[in-house]
N, C-alpha and C positions, 0 to 999 in steps of 0.2 A: 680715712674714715674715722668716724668716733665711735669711742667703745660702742654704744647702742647701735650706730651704723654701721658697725661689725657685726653686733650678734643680730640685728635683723636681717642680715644679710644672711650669716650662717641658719639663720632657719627657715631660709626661703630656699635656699640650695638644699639643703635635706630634706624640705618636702618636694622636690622637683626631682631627687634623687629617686628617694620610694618610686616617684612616676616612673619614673624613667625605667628602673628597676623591674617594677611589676610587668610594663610595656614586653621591655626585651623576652623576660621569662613568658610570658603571654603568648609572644612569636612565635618563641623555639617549641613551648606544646602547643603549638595552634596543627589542627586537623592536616591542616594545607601542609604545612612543614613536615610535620610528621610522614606523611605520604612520600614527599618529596624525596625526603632523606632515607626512606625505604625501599625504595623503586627503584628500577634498573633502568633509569631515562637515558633517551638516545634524541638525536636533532638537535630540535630549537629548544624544548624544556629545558635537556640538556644543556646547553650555552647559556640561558637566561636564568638557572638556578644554578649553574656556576659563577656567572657574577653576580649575583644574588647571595650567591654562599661568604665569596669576597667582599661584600658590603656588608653581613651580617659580625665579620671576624675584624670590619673595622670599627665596626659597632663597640662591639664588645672591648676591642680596645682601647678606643675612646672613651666607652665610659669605665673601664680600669683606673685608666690615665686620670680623667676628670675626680674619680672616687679618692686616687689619692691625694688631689691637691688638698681635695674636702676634708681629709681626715688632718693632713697636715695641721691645716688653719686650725678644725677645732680642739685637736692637739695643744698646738699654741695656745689658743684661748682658754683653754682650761688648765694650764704651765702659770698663768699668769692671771690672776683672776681683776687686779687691776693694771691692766697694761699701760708700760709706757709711752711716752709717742715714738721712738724707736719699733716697739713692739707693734702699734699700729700702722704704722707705715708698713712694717713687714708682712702683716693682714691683709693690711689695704694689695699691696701688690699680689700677693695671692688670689683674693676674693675678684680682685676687677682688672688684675695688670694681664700678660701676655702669660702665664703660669703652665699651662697643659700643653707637654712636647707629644708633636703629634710624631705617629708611626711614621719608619721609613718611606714607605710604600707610600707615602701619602707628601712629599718632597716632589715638588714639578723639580724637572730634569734640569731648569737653568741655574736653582739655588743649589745643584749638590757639583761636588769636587772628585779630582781623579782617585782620592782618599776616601770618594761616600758623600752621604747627604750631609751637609750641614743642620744643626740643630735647629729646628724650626721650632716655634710655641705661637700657641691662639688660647683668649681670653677662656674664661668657664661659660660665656655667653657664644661664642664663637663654637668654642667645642659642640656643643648642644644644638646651634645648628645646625652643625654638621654632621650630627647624629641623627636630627629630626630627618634631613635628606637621606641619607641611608636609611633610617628605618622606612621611611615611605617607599622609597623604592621596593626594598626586599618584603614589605607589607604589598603593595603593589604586585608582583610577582606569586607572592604566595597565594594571595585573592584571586589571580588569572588560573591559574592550576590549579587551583581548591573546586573555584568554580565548573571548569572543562571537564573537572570528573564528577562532580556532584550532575551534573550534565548528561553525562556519557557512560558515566559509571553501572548504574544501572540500568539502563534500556540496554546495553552490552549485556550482562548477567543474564536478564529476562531471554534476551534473543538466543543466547549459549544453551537457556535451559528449554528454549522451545524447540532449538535444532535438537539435541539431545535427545526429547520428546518422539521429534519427529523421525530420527533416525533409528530409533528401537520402535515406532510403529511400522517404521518400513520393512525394521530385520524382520519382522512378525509376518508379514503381510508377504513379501517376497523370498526372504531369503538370499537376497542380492542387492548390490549396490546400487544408490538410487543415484542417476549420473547427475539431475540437476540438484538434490541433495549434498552431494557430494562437492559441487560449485562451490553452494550457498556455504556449505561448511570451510572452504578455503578462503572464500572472501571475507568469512568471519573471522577465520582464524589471524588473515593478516589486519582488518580493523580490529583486532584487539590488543594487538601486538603494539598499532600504532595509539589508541586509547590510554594501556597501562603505559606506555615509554614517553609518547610522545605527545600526549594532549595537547598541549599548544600552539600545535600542527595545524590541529582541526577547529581553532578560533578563526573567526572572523569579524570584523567588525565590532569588535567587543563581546562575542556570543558564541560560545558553541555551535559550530557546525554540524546539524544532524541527518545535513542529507543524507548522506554517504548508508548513516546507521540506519533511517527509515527506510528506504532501499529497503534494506538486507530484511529489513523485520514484514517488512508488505508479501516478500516473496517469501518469508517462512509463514508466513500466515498465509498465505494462497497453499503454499506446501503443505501444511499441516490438515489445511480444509479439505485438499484434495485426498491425503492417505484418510481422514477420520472419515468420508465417505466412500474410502475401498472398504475399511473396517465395516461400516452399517452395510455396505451389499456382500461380503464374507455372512453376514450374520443372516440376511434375509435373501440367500441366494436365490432358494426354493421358489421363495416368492418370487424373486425377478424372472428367475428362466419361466415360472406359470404363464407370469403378462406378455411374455416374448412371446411366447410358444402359441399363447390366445392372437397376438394381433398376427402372427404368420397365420394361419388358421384361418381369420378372419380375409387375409389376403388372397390367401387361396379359394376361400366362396367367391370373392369377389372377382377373381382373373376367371373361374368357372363361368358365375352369371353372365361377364362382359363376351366371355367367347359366344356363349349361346346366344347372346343378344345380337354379338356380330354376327352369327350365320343364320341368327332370324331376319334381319336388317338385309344381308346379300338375297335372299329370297325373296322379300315380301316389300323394299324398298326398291324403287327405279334409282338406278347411278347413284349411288350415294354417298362415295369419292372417300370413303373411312379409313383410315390406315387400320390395318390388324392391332388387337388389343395386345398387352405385351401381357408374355407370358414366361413361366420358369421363376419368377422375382419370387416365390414363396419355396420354391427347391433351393436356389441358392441363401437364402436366408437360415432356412433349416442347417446346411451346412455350415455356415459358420459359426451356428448354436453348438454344432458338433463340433468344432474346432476349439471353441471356448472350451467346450468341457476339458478337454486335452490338458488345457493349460490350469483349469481348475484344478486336475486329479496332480499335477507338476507342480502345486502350492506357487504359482505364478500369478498373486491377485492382483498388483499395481497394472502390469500387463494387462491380465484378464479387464480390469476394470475398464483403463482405456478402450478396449477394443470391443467391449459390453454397451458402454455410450456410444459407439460407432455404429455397431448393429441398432441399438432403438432408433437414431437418426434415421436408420439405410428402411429400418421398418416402417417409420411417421411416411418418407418418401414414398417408398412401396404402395404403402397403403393408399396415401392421393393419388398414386399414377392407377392404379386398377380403380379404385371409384371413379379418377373422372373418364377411362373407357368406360366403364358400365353407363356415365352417368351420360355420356356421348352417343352411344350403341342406343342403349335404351330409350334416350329423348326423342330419336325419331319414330318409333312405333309407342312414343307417347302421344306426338303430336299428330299420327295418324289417327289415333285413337281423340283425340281433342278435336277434329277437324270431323271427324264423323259423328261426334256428337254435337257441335255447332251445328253440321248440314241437319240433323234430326228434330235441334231445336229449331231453330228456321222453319222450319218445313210445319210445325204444331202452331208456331207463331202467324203461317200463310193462315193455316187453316181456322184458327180462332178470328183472321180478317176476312174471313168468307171467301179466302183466294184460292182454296185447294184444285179448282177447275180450273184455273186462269192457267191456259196453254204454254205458255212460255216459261211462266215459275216451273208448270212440270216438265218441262224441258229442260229445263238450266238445275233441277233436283236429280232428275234420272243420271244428265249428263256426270254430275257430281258426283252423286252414287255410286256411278258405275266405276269411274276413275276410285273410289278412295276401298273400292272391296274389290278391288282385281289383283292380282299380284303378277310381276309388280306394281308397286304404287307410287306414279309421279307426284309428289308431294306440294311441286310446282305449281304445276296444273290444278291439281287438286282443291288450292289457298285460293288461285284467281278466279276457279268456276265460284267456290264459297263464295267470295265477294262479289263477284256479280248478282248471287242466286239473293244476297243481301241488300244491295240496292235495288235489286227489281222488290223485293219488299217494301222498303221503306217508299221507292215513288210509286206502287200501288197503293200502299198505304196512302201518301199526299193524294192521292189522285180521287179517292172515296172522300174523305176528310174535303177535299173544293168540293165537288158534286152536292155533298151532304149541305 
């Protein structure tokens, strides 16, 4: 080289040096490292930020190695401020010849001897390549586990403090251990284990893996929804047992009315093939009210709760089974009642047609009559005299309407 092809050289290597400089320090406090190097990693993290750590200490070496050929030369160059061509050659092979011996550890196994490795050296361009590939990788690495926890890291935390949460609503609420709580708390406990050790477990694809931890957070949030409403019915007990206590109440008017209906219905109805209304559903109800309280006065609410939603269910049931006997029982002395009011209108309808003498309507009205006010009442019978006593209407009816 020539003098100027020296010192342009020399100032292109010391700003490449700062780079390189800044890079490494940059690394070692990058977030990602920092973690790394603090963590009690286990598995795969483990294995890939141990060779990661070995790529980093060849780094460093390397650029040792590299820093001092650099100081050498400009040592030199500043020994000599007009060099001779002796002196340049000696530059020259520094700045561009085979100069930076690399580490042991970095001798493939064919160049070295039963004495060790043989001296090996690579250019100052060569060196930096092979710093650029080490630092990519260990950059590489550190970005994959920077990432998996900026990922994980916190919806972890969040789910810790909502089990937590929910585990002191439970102590409140029961006083004992909540068994699927208790799961949820051990399945967290081991994803967190595998989280802070092992993040890179739980990559896929290039991405954090979150099923595992969505899982866990969907059931502490069904968990948590479920104890904050044992908490609001703790708080509005009075109220719930009132609504209870009212729709048992109301179930019992109604297993009452249906029974009356039914042994009006066995009287006043011919065969009418009903099964008995059920009865008792408003006495068993009541006790299990009573049973709840037990476990109220025992501060037993996650229980009590469960078994409080059990009861309204057994109650909504209850309550359709006695309405539709009432609504069963009753519809037939409604439709007695329907049927004896058609025969009556019918019968104003004869008479507004001038037919109230015509022998056979009063025939086929008496006949009706007599069927739907006797007890008992073929209901049958009763429908097909109606329809008859209706068409004899209607074709006396047509029959004035031709004449006319």
């Amino acid at each position: 080289m020539s003098r100027e092809g020296v010192d342009h050289a020399l100032r292109t290597l010391r700003e490449e040096r700062d780079r390189i400089s800044r890079s490494l320090v940059d690394l070692d406090g990058h977030q990602g490292s920092r973690l790394l190097e603090g963590a009690r990693l286990t598995g795969e993290t483990w294995r890939r930020w141990e060779d990661a750590k070995a790529a980093m200490t060849l780094l460093w070496t390397l650029f040792d190695a590299y820093q001092r050929v650099l100081e050498a030369a400009s040592e030199m160059r500043e020994r000599s401020p007009r060099p001779d061509a002796e002196t340049l050659v000696e530059l020259s092979e520094l700045l561009s010849g085979e100069s930076v011996e690399l580490p042991d550890e970095e001798i493939p196994l064919q160049d070295r001897t039963l004495l060790g490795p043989e001296e090996r050296r690579v250019t100052l361009d060569e060196a930096v390549a092979m710093m650029s590939e080490a630092y990519e990788f260990v950059a590489g690495e550190v970005a994959a586990a920077d990432a998996a926890w900026d990922a994980l890291l916190l919806p972890l935390e969040e789910a810790e403090a909502s089990w937590r949460e929910a585990a002191r609503l439970a102590h409140t609420l029961d006083g004992t251990r909540h068994p699927e709580l208790d799961r949820v708390g051990r399945e967290l406990t081991a994803l967190g284990r595998v989280v802070r050790t092992d993040p890179l477990s739980l990559v896929r694809d290039g991405s954090a893996d979150t099923g595992r931890m969505d899982r866990v957070r969907t059931t502490l949030t069904s968990l948590g929804d479920e104890l904050a409403g044992v908490a609001r019915m703790r708080e509005d007990y009075d109220e719930h047992v009132a609504r209870i206590t009212a729709s048992i109440e109301e179930i019992e008017e109604m297993e009452r009315r249906a029974c009356e209906a039914h042994a009006t219905v066995m009287v006043k109805i011919q065969s009418p093939d009903l099964p008995a209304p059920s009865q008792g559903l408003a006495i068993a109800l009541r006790d299990r009210v009573t049973a709840l309280e037990r476990l109220r006065e025992a501060g037993r609410w996650v229980e009590m709760a469960g078994r409080f939603a059990e009861l309204e269910r057994a109650a909504g049931e209850a309550l359709e089974r006695a309405s539709g006997d009432l609504r069963l029982n009753a519809g037939l002395l409604d439709r007695r009642g329907e049927l004896r009011g058609r025969l009556e209108a019918y019968r104003a309808k004869a008479a507004r047609l001038g037919l109230a003498e015509d022998e056979r309507l009063t025939a086929l009205y008496g006949e009706a009559r007599e069927v739907l006010w006797t007890a008992p009442c073929d209901l049958r019978r009763a429908t097909a005299l109606l329809a008859d006593f209706q068409r004899k209407i209607r074709a006396c009816e047509s029959e004035t309407g031709t004449r006319r």
